[in-house]
Structure formats: C-alpha cells, structure tokens
VOKE-602102 format. One record per residue (C-alpha): residue number from 0; residue in one letter; chain; x, y, z. Coordinates in Angstrom, 3 decimals. Example, Ala and Ser with C-alpha at 12.3 -4.5 7.8 and 13.67 -1.06 7.14 Angstrom:
2
nr rest kette east north up
0 A A 12.300 -4.500 7.800
1 S A 13.670 -1.060 7.140
***
This chain:
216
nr rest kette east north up
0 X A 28.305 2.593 15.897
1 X A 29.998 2.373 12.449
2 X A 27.284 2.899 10.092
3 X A 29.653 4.552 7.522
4 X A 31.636 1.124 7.398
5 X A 31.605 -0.696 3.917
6 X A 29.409 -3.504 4.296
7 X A 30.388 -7.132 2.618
8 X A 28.117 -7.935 -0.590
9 X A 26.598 -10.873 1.788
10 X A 25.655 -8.429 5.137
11 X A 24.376 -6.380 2.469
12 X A 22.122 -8.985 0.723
13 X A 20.940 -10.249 4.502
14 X A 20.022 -6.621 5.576
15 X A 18.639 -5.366 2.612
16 X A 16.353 -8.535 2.768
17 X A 15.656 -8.340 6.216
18 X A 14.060 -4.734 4.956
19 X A 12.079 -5.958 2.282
20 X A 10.610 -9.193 4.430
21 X A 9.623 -6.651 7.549
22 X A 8.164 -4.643 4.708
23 X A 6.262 -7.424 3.022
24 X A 5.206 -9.174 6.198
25 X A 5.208 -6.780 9.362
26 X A 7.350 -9.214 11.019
27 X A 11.560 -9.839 11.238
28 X A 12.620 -13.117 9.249
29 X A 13.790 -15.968 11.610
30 X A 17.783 -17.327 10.782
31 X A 16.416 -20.343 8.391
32 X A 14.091 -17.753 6.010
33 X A 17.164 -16.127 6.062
34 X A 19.497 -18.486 5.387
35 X A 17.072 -20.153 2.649
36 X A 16.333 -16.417 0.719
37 X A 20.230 -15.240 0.661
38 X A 21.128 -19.191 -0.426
39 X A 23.528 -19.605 2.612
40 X A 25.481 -22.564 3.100
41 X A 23.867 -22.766 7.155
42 X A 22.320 -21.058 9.827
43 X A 25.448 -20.255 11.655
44 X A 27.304 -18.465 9.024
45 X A 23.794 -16.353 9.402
46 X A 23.905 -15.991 12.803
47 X A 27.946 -15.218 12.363
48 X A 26.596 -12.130 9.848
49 X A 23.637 -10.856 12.244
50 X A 26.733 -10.648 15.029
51 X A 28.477 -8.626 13.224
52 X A 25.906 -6.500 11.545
53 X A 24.571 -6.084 15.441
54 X A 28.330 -5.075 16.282
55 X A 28.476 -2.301 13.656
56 X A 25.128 -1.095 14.632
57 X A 22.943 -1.599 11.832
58 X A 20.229 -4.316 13.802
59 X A 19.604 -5.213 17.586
60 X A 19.401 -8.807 17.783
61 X A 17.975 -11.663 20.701
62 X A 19.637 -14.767 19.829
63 X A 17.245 -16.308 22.301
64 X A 13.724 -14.880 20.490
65 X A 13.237 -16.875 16.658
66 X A 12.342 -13.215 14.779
67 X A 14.820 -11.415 17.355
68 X A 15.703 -8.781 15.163
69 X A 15.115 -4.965 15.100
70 X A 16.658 -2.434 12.196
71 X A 18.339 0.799 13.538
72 X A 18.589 3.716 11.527
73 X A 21.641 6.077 11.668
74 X A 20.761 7.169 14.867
75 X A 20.421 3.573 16.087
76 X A 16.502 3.956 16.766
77 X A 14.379 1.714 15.622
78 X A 13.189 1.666 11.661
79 X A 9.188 1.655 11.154
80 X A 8.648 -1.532 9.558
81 X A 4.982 -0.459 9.032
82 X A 4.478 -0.371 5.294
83 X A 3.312 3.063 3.619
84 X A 1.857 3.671 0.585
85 X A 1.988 6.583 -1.718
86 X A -1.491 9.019 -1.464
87 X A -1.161 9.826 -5.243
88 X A -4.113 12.150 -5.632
89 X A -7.863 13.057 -4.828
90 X A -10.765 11.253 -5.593
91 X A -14.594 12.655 -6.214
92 X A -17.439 11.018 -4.078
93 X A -20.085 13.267 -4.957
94 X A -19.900 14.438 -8.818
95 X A -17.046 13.562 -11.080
96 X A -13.879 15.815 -11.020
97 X A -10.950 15.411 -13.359
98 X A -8.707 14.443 -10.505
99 X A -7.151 11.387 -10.654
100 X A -5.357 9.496 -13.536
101 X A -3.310 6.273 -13.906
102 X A -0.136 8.306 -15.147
103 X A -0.292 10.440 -11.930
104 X A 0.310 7.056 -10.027
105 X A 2.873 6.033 -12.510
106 X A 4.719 9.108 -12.591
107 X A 8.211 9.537 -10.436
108 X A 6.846 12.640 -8.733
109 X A 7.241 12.357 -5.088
110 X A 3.459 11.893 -3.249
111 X A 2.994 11.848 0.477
112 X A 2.615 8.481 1.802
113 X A 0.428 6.664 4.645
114 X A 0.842 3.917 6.723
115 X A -1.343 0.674 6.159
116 X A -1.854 -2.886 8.267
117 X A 0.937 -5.208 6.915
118 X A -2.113 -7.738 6.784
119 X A -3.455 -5.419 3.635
120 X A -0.106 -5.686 1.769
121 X A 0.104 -9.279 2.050
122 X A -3.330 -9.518 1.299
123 X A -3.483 -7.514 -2.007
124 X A 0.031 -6.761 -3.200
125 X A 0.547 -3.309 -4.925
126 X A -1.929 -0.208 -2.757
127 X A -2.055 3.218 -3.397
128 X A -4.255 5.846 -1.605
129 X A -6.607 8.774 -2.954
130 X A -7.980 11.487 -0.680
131 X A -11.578 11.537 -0.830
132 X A -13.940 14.960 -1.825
133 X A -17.579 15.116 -1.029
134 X A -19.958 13.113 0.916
135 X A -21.775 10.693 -1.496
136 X A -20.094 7.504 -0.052
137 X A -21.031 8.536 3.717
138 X A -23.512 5.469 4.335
139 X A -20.295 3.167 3.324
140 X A -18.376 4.905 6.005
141 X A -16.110 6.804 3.518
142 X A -16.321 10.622 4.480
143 X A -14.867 14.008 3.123
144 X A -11.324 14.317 3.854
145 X A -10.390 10.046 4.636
146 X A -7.684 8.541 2.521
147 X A -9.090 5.009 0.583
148 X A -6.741 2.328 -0.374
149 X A -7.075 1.456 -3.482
150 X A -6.195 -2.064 -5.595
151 X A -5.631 -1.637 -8.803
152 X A -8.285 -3.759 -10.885
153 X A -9.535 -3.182 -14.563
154 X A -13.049 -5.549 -13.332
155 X A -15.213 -5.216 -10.911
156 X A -18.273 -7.053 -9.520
157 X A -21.501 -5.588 -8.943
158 X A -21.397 -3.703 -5.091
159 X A -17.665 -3.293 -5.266
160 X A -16.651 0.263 -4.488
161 X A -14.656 1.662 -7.300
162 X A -12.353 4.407 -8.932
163 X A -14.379 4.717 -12.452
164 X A -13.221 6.885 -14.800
165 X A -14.899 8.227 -17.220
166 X A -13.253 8.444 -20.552
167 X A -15.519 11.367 -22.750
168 X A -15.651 13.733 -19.364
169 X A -12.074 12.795 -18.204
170 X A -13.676 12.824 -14.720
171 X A -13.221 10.286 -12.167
172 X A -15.769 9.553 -9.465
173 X A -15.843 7.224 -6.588
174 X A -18.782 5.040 -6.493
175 X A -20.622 1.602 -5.947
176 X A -20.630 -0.212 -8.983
177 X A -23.124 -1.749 -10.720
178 X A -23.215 -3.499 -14.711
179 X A -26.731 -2.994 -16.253
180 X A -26.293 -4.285 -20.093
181 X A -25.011 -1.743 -22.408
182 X A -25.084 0.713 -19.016
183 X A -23.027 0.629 -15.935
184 X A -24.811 2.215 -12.904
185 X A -22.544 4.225 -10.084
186 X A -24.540 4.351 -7.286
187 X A -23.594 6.531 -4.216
188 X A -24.292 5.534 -0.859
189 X A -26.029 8.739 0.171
190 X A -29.996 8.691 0.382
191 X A -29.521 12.409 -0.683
192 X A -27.890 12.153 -4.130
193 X A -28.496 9.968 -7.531
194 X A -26.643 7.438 -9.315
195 X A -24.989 8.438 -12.077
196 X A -25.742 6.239 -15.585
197 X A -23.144 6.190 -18.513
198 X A -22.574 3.808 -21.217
199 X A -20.169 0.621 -20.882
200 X A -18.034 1.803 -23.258
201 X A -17.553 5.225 -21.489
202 X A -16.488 3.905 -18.289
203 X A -12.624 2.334 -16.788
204 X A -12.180 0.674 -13.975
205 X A -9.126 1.989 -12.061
206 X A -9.076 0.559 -8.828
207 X A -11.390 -1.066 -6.019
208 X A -11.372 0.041 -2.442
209 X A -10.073 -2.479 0.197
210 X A -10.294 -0.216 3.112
211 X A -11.039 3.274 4.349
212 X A -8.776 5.397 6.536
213 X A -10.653 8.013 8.909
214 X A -8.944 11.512 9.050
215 X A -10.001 13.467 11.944
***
C-alpha cells in the first residue's frame, strides 16, 4: 500500500468526492455520478482512476457491484461513512440554565461528535447535538443524559420541540413551543412541572429537535 504516494489533482478530486457523497448520502457514488460531478470526459477514464486509486490502496473496488466502492484508511480498514455531528453543548429540560449559545456552535473549538442516520442529513442539511439536563421532556421520550439533534431554525410552529433562548435571563431551555399573542408558552412534557410564560420579544428560537438519541 502506497498511501504516502502523491496523488494526481484528478484521483484527488474523485476521492475527495467519493468522501463527501458517502458523507452526504450513506452510500458510495456509482462511475456515471462520478464521472458527471468531477466533469470527466467518460466512464472509463473513471474506472481507469478507481484502478489505480484501488492499486495504491486508498479504496477497495467491485467492478461487478454499481456503488462497488469502499474507502480505506492508512491502515487499509474500512472508513466509517456514517456521518457525525458535533455535540456542541448542554441543553436545560427542566428550568432554564445559561448553557448553550449560538457562538459556542460557531466557534472552532473542538466538540465531541455523534453519529446520526445518513437519512437525517439528507433530510435536514446542517445538525448539531446538545446533551440534555433534567427530566421535563420525559413524556416526549427525551430523558436526562440523551443527546437531541438539533436543526437550526429562527421559527417554529406551535408543538415543535425547541432550543428557546431567552434573551433578559441568558438562559436556554428545551421545551414544546407554543405562540399565545404578545406571549409565547414553553410547555414541558412532564405532568409534574409548569410551563414557563415570557414575552415574544424575550424569546429566540435556536433550533428544533428532529430526533432524540437514548444514552444508556
């Protein structure tokens, strides 16, 4: 295996997409979404490329199977092509706690990531995921200690499950969300505990959960 060897600017441009389409789409491109993405001239000068990238150890390959191919990493195993998203802080479900904020997620700072279906990716483009404190969203199936994926939104509909931030306290809290006039309601999903009731104007919309991870 020569992964050291200086690849050509085209086996570059067809692996590093090859990366990027198994992260996008959970899946290995076939020759022709290849050849169409990298603009080459026909499928065998992209089947000549995959031969040689295969040679030098940077992809298995079946020529007989239409998405045939596999990424190796340096020690020719198999890359994850399961996407991950960053877990870029914790969230309150039970009172508000100054916890989160958008320049947290922004920030460079390395987070530890998790990995999510391909289907949500595709689905809703850009995810990131916030560890949950507290018990208030327990009816919805969102405990202490699981990781929610989050879509960024500035809207919401009424019964979405949202990030809401709000601006006076600097507190975020996870909550059901519900717009009453000049009032927005949050209402937890625990028979034990109260909504919470601020003004319109006090309250952002961060985010909107699109699924719950269970950590055991």
């Amino acid at each position: 295996m020569t992964l050291n060897k200086k690849l050509s600017a085209r086996r570059q441009q067809i692996l590093d997409y090859i990366h990027d389409f198994l992260q996008e789409n959970g899946l290995p491109p076939t020759v022709r979404d290849i050849q169409k993405a990298c603009e080459i001239s026909s499928t065998s000068v992209v089947d000549y490329n995959l031969r040689l990238l295969d040679r030098d150890g940077y992809l298995n390959r079946r020529p007989d199977v239409a998405r045939g191919i596999e990424l190796l990493d340096e020690a020719g195993q198999p890359v994850s092509t399961t996407p991950r998203i960053p877990i870029v802080g914790r969230i309150a479900a039970g009172l508000p706690l100054p916890v989160f904020s958008v320049e947290d997620s922004a920030s460079s700072r390395e987070f530890d990531t998790i990995e999510i279906a391909p289907e949500l990716q595709r689905r809703y483009g850009k995810l990131f995921g916030l560890t949950v404190e507290g018990t208030s969203m327990i009816d919805a199936l969102i405990d202490d200690g699981d990781v929610v994926i989050i879509q960024p939104a500035v809207r919401a509909e009424n019964g979405d499950t949202v990030v809401a931030w709000l601006k006076s306290e600097e507190e975020a809290t996870l909550k059901k969300f519900y717009a009453e006039g000049e009032r927005v309601r949050l209402q937890p999903a625990n028979s034990q505990m109260d909504p919470i009731y601020c003004a319109a104007s006090n309250l952002e919309v961060r985010g909107k959960v699109v699924s719950v991870i269970r950590k055991f």
